[in-house]
Each structure stands twice: as structure tokens, then as C-alpha cells.
C-alpha positions in Angstrom: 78.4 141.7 105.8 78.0 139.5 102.5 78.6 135.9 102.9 78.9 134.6 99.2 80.6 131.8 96.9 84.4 132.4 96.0 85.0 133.3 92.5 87.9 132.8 90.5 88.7 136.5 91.2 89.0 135.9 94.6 92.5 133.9 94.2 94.6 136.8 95.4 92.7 137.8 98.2 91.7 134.4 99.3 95.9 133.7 99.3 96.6 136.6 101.1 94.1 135.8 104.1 95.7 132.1 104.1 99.3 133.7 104.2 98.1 135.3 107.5 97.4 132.0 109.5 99.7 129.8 107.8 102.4 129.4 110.6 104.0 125.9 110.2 104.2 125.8 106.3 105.6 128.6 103.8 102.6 129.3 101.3 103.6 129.1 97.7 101.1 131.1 95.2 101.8 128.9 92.4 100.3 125.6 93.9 97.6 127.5 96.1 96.2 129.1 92.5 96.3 125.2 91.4 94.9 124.0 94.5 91.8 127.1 94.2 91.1 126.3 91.0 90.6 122.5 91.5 88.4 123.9 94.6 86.1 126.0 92.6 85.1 123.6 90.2 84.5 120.3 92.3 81.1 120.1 92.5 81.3 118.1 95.9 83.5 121.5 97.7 81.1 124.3 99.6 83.6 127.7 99.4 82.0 130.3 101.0 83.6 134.1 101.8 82.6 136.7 104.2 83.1 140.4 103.3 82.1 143.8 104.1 82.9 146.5 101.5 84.7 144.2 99.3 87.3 143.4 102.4 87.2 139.5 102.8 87.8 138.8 106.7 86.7 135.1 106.3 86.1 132.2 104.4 84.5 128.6 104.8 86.1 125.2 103.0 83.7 122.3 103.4 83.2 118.9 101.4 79.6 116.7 100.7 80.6 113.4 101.0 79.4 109.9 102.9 80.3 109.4 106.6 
């Protein structure tokens, strides 16, 4: 297992994985890509994956910022 920072090359995988738990709202790939992007860059966003031979079973979304 490889636990590593998401890339911009992740998008698809990433969206597919969110499809699969996403039960009370319809994903749209055209504002998740949006959303992803604006993730990747914001220094203050920790977006971490888990894979094992390049299959990515996991991921992490977490945010630095004052309590």
C-alpha cells in the first residue's frame, strides 16, 4: 500500500471512488474537476490517496485552519 498526495491525474479516479458513496446527491464531473482543482492548489487542504498497484481504494480530505 502507498499512501501519497493527489495529483492532478488523479481527477478521474478520485471521481469515480466518490460516485461510489455518493448516495443522496447525483455527482456531476464538471463541477467535481472544478472543485479538485481548487483542492489541489489551496495550500491550507491535506489530500492524501491510498493505493496498491495503482488501484486507489481510499482517500483523505482535511483542512489547517484555527479552532
Amino acid at each position: 500500500m502507498n499512501i501519497r498526495k493527489v495529483e492532478q491525474s488523479d481527477v478521474e479516479k478520485i471521481f469515480n471512488l466518490t460516485k461510489q458513496f455518493a448516495t443522496s446527491f447525483k455527482t456531476d464531473y464538471k463541477l467535481f474537476k472544478i472543485s479538485f482543482n481548487a483542492l489541489i492548489e489551496e495550500p491550507s487542504v491535506c489530500f492524501l490517496l491510498a493505493e496498491e498497484n495503482h488501484y486507489i481504494f481510499a482517500y483523505c480530505l482535511g483542512f489547517d485552519h484555527y479552532t
